[in-house]
N, C-alpha and C positions, 0 to 999 in steps of 0.2 A: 179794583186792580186784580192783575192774574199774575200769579207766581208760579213757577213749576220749583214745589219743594218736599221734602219728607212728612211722613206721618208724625218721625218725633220733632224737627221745624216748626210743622202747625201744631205741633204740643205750644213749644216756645211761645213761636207769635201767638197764640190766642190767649196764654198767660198775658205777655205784653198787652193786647188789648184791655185784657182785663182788669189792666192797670192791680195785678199782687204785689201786697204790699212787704209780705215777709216770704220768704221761699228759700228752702232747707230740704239738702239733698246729697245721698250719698251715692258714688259713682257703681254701677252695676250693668254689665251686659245684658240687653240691648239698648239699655235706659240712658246708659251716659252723656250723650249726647242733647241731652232736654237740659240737664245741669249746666253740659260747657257752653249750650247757647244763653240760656239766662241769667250764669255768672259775668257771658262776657257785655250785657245787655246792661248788667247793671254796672259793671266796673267802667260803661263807656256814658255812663249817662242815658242812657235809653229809654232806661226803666226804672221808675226814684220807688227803692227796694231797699230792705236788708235782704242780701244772699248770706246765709248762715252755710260754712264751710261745718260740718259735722262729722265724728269720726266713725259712726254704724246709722242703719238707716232704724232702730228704737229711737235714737238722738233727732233721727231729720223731724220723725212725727213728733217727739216729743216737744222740740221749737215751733213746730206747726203748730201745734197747740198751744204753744205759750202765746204765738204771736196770735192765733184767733181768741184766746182768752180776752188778750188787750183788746180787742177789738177789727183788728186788723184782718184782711181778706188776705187767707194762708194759702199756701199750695204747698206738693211735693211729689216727688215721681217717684218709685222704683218698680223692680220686677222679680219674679221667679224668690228664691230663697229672701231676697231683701224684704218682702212681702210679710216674708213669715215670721222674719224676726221683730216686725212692727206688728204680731198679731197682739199680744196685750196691751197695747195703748189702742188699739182699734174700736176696744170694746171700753177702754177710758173716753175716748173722742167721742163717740157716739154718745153714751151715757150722759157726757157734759153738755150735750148739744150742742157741739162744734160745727159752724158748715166750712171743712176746709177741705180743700176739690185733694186730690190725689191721682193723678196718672201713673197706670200699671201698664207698661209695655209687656203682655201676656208672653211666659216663656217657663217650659216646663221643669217641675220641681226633679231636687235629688231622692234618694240615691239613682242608680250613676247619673249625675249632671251632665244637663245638654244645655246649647245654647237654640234649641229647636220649640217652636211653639207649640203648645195647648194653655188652656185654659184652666190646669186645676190651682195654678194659682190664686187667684181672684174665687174662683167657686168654692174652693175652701174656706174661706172669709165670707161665706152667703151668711151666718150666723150674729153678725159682730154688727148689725143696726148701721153699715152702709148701703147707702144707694148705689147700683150697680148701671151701667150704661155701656152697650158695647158695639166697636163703629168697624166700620166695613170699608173706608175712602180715608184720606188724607182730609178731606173734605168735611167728612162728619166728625171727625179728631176735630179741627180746628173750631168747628161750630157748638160741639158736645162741651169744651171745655165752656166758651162763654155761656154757655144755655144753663152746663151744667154750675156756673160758679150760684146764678140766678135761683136755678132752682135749691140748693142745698141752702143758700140765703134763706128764702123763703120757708122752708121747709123745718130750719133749724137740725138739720141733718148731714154729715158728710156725706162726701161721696166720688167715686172710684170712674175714675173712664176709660176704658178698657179698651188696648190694640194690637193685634197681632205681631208679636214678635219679626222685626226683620221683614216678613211680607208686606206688613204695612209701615214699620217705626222705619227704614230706610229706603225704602222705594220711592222713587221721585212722580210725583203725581201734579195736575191743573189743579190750583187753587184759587177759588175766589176771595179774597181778603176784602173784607169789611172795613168800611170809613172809621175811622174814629170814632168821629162825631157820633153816628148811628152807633156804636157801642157803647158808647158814652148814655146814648137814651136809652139802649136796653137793659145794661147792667149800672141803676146808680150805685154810690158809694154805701160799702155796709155801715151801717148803723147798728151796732147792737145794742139790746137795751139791760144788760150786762154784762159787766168788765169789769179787769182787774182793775182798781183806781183807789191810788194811794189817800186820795181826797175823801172816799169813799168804801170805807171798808168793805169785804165779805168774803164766806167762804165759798169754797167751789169745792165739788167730789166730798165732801165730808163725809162721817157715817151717818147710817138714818136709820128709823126704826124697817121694818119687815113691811110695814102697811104703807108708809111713805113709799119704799123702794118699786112695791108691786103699782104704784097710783102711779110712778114715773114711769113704767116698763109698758103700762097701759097707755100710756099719750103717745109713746115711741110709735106702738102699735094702730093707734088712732091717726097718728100724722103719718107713719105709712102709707095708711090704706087711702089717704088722701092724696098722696103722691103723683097716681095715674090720672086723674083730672086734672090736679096741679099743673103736670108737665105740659098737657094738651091746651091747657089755657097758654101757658107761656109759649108752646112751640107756634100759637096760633098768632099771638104777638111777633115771635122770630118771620114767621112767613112775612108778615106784613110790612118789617122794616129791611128782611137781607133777600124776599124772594125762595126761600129757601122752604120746606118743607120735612117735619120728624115728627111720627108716631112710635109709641111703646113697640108696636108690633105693626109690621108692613108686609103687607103680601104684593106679588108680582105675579101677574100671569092673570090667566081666569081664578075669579071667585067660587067657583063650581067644578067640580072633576075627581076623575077617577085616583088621581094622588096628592097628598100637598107634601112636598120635602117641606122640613125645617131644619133653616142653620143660622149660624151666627158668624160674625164678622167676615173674614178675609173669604170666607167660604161660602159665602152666599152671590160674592161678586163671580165665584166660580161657577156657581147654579146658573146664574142669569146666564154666562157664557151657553152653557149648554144649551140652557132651553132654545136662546135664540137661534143655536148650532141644529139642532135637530129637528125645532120645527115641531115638537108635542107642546104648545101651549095646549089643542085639548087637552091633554090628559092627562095634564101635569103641571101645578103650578109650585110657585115657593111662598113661605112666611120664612120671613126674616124677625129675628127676636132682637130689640135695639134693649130692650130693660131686662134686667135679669131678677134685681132688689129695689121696690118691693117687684114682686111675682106679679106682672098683669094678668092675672087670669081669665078678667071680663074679656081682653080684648084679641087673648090667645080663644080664646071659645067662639067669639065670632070670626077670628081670625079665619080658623078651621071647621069651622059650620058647612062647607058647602062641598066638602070633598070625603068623599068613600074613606081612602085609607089615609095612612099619616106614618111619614118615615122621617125619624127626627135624627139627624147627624150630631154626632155630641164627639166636638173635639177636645176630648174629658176622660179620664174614670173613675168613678166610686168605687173603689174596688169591692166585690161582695152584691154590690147592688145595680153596676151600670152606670149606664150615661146620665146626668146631672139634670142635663133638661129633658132627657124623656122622660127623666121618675116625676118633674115638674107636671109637665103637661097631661102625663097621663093621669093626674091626680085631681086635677082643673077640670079634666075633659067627666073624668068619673065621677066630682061630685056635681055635676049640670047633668046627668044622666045621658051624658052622650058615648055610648058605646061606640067606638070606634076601633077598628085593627089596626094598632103603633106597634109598629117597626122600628125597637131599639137598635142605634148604629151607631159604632166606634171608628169615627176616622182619623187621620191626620196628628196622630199623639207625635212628639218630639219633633215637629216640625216634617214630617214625611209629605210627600205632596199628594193633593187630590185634585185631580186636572179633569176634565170632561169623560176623559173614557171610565173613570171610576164612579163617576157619578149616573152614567151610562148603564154599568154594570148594577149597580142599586137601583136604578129606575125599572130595569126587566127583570129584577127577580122579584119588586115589590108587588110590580102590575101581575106578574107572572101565579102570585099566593094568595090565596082567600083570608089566611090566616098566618099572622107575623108567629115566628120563631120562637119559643122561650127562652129568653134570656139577651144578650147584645148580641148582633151581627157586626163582625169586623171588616171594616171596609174594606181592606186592601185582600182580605181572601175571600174575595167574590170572583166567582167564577162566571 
């Protein structure tokens, strides 16, 4: 079936698919609207749920957690500052091996607050032992959440799926919505093989010695690095039953050439515009980054194996250090000994647009250099 609905919508319904069983969430611009769909989802019978009404969004996760404790397949959205204020239970949920999904409607942090997107919300939280996924369609929202409740199941890991604010959480888009049934064979019921159970004591989070803590920090890190196979098994299953098709990392255009942009989410659907607009697939292709955490790095290296230079778009700042996934990639690229000229670039911060002629603008100054600039090039003063 094909719906034309929102990015935050296909939040909703793919929650509903995925049959959650507790979901706990506090109201937040652009995010709201994921709540009052699947408050009204459950208060109608739609979706046999506890909706947890909560009064900050530390409360939403910390129910999320309660309810993934029991057992139960958790969820919860928010955005921008709500994000931040769930930064210490982030690093509790992880630690405990929680897999409960989290939708961040990406929307930039304060001081002075906007309701305009970038990404440093969510990139801020690359430390806190979540999984990081981030979509570019309505289409990949709706599919990411079921893939992703699977994967962080499996994985014993939370984890975050990530959407452009407004460009993509209300824009009305063609969605394909998935059978039940076929959801039903993708994502069975979790099973955890510990929970709270009054029948069955035990503690959770307690203190541990230094040598315990560091043996757990190292499985975190172990079942990371196993994450990028993971996904690709599961995405390969997803193909099989929705038709659909998701890698870590996706490139478009020739595999070979004189540039590769890199971007993420709402801004890669902007790339493809161009390319098609101008007619340089020679010399000019995109990788699109769908994983942020863990870091694919094997697949970002193949990704960009076959092109001269590398201009990474980072709708971000580090302040001090730059774009978030240049310092990523160029870190990836330099320990495989691939010397390449990246072209740090800051665009799109507080929701500003970057439409074809800006991406235009960065394509001829990049073809136009032997050797990228030090330091970030800001997108919108190119000349």
């Amino acid at each position: 079936m094909r719906e034309l609905i929102t990015g935050n919508q296909a939040v909703a319904l793919a929650v509903r698919l995925a049959r959650a069983q507790v979901i706990a969430a506090y109201p937040i611009t652009p995010q709201t609207s994921i709540a009052e769909e699947l408050a009204a989802a459950v208060a109608k019978g739609e979706l046999e749920a506890r909706f947890l009404k909560v009064e900050s969004e530390t409360s939403a996760l910390a129910a999320a957690m309660g309810g993934s404790l029991a057992g139960a397949r958790a969820f919860t959205a928010t955005s921008s500052q709500g994000l931040a204020l769930m930064h210490e239970l982030l690093h509790w949920s992880s630690g405990a091996r929680l897999p409960i999904l989290l939708v961040n409607v990406n929307r930039s942090m304060a001081s002075p607050w906007s309701l305009g997107v970038d990404h440093n919300d969510t990139l801020s939280q690359r430390d806190t032992g979540w999984l990081q996924l981030y979509c570019e369609t309505a289409q990949e929202v709706l599919d990411s959440v079921i893939l992703g409740f699977r994967l962080a199941e499996e994985s014993l890991l939370p984890l975050m799926v990530c959407l452009d604010g407004f460009l993509l959480s209300h824009y009305s888009e063609p969605v394909e919505v998935p059978d039940q049934a076929l959801v039903d064979r993708f994502l069975t019921p979790r099973r955890a093989a510990f929970r709270l159970d009054p029948a069955r004591p035990r503690t959770f989070g307690g203190g541990v010695s230094s040598e315990v803590l560091a043996g757990l920090r190292r499985r975190i890190q172990a079942d990371m690095e196993a994450v990028p196979g993971r996904f690709k098994s599961l995405a390969g299953r997803f193909k099989r039953l929705f038709g659909r098709s998701y890698q870590a990392v996706e490139t478009f255009g020739p595999a070979k050439a004189e540039l590769g942009l890199v971007a993420v989410g709402t801004m890669a659907g902007t790339i493809k515009a161009y390319l098609k607009e101008a007619g340089r697939g020679s010399r000019v292709g995109l990788v699109k980054m769908r994983m942020f955490r863990p870091f694919p790095a094997q697949e970002v290296r193949l990704a960009l194996a076959g092109f001269e230079k590398v201009a990474v778009i980072d709708r971000n700042l580090s302040p001090g250090a730059g774009g978030i996934f240049a310092q990523e990639i160029r870190s990836a690229l330099y320990e495989a000994g691939l010397k390449k000229p990246l072209m740090s670039v800051i665009g799109g911060l507080g929701g500003m647009d970057v439409g074809p002629e800006e991406i235009r603008r960065l394509v001829d100054r990049a073809l136009a250099s032997d050797q990228p600039p030090e330091g970030p090039v800001w997108l919108e003063e190119l000349i």
